[in-house]
N, C-alpha and C positions, 0 to 999 in steps of 0.2 A: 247483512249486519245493520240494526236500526235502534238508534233510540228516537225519540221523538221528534230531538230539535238536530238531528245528524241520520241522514239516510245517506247508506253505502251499497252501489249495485254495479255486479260485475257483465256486461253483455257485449260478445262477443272482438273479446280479450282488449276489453274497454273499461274503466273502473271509472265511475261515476260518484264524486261525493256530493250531498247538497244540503247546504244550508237552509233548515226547513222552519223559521223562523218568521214568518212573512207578517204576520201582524205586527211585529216589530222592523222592520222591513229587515230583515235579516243579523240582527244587531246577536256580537257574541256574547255568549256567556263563560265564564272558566271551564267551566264543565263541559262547554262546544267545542272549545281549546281544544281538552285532556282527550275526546272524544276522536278529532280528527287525528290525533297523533294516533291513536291506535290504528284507524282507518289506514294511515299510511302505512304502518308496517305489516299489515295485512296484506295491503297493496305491495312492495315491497316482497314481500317474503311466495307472493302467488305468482309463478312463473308464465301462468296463461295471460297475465295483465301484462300491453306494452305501453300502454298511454294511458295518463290518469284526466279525466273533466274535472273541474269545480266550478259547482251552478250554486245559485240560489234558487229559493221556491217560489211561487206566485207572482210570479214575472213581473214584478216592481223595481227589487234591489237582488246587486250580485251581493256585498255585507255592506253593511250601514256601519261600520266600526262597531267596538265596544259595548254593551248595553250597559248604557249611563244608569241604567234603574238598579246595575249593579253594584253602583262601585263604594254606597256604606258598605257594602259587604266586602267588596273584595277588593280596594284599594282606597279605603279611607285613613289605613294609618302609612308610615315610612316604608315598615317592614312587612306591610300588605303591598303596596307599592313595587317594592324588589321583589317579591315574590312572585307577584302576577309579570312582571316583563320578564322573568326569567323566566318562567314556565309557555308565554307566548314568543319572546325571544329564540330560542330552544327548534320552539313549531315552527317560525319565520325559515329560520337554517335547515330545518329539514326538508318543508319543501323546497328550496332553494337548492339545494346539493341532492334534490329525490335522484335515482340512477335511472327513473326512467320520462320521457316526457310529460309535464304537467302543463294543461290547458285552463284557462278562465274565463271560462263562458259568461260574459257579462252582461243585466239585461237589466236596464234600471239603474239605480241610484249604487256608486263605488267611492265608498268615503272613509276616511280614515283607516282602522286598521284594516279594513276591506280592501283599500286600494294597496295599502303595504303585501295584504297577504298576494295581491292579484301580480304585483310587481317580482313578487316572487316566483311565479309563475314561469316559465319558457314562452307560453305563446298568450297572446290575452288579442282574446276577437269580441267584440260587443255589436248590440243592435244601437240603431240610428238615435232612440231615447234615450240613452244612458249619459248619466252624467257624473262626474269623477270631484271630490274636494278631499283638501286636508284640512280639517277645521283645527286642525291644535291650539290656533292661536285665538281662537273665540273660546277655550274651556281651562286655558293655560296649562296646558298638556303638553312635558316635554318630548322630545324624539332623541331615541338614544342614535350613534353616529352611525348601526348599519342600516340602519331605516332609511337616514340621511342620504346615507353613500349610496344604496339601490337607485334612489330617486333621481341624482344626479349620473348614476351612469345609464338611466333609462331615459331621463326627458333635456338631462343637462343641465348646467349649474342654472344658467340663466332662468328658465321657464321651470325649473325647479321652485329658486326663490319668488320669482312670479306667486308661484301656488302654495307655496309654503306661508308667509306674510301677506298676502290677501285674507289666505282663508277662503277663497270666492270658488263657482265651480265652474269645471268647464267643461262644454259641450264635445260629444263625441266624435264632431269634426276636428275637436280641437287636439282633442285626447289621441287621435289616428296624425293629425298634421305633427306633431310634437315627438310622436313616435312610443306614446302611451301603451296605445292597441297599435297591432299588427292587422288587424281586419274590422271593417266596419261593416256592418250586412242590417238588412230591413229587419225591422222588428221580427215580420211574420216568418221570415227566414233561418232566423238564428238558428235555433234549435237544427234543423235540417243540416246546417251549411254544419256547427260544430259536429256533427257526429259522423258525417263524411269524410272531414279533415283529420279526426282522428281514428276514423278507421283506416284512412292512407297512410297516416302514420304507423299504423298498428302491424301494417301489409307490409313494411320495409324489415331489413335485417336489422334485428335488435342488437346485436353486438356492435354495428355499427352507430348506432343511434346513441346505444351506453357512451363508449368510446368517444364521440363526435360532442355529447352533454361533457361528459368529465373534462374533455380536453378545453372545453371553451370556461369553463370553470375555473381550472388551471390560466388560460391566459389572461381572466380578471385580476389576479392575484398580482398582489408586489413580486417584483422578477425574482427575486431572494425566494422567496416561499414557492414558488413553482417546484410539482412534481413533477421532471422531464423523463424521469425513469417511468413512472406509472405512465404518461403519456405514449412511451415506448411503447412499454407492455401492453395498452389497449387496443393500441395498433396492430401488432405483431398477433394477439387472441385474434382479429379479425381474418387477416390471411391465413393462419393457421385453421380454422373453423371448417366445419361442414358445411355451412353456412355460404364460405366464398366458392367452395366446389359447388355450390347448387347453383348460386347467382352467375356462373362463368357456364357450365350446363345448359339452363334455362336462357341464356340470351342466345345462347347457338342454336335450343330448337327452338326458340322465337315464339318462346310461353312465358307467363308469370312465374316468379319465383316461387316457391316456400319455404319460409324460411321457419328452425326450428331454435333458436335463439341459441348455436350449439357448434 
């Protein structure tokens, strides 16, 4: 599935989105928004996909935020405004609640709503170049509160507002020290290293993985709003499965598993 500025490839039960924008250094458009949400439920609804990449193109930037050259068009008046954060808003929560794991291959410049999307992410590995900003406050851009709140439960209140009131960027030692990225790797390695990692991912039992994403989802939540029945239930599909018959099988004759997500 391709349009010009959103390439989607599925290889071997890997789904691949990329932001293929590079003379802009990856900068979105509404239309790239509208584009990825489809991607996901494609992604989503294909039972061979157990891990999802998002890369950017041309090995500069993973997204450079917004494309500013858009926003007479699509957020110069109020009710342009609400319109585009509802419709990105929307795409933030989806991939954030995706049912199956999403990676952020980062390689280059991750700025504004690039690093929002990237936060959203389960794992975010970058190469040594990369550099992370939230400029909102050099463009007078507000941030609505779940923006806020990702950021603070990912880098912490403190080196949050660090990055949020500077505006300034910070290096991918800093961005792995602060607990930004989970992996920092050589430039010339990224590529390699991400597709390994998630073909290890790819290789484990998927019920589990569903299960183990939902349940960690559930305990960000206000203790009030916790699903402890579904939490049961995801549990209970796992031992119940074919799944745990093979994984209990397979370490007795001291093989790999395979698992059929089932």
């Amino acid at each position: 599935m391709t349009n010009s500025k959103m390439i989607l490839e599925i290889k071997d039960g890997v789904g691949y989105v990329t932001f293929n924008n590079p003379e802009k250094h990856n900068a979105v458009s509404l239309e790239m928004w509208e584009s990825l949400g489809e991607m996901m439920d494609q992604l989503e609804k294909d039972n061979n996909v157990r891990v999802v990449v998002l890369k950017g193109a041309g090995g500069k930037s993973f997204v450079s935020g917004a494309d500013i050259s858009k926003f007479d068009k699509d957020r110069s008046t109020k009710e342009q405004v609400l319109n585009y954060n509802a419709k990105t808003g929307k795409l933030y929560q989806r991939i954030e609640a995706f049912p199956k794991p999403t990676i952020a291959m980062i390689d280059g410049y991750c700025i504004g709503g690039g690093l929002n999307l990237a936060v959203c992410c389960d794992i975010r590995i970058c190469s040594e170049k990369s550099q992370f900003a939230m400029p909102a406050a050099k463009l007078s851009l507000g941030y609505p509160f779940s923006s806020i709140k990702r950021l603070f439960d990912t880098m912490g209140p403190g080196m949050s507002k660090h990055f949020m009131f500077t505006a300034e960027r910070i290096s991918s030692g800093e961005a792995l020290n602060c607990g930004l990225v989970q992996k920092l790797v050589k430039d010339i390695e990224l590529e390699e290293f991400v597709n390994s990692y998630a073909q290890r991912i790819s290789k484990n039992a998927p019920l589990t993985i569903k299960a183990m994403k939902q349940i960690g989802i559930e305990v960000l939540k206000n203790s009030e709003d916790r699903d402890l029945d579904l939490c049961e239930k995801l549990v209970s599909e796992c031992f119940d499965s074919e799944d745990y018959k093979e994984g209990r099988k397979a370490f007795m004759e001291k093989r790999k598993p395979i698992f059929q997500g089932k």
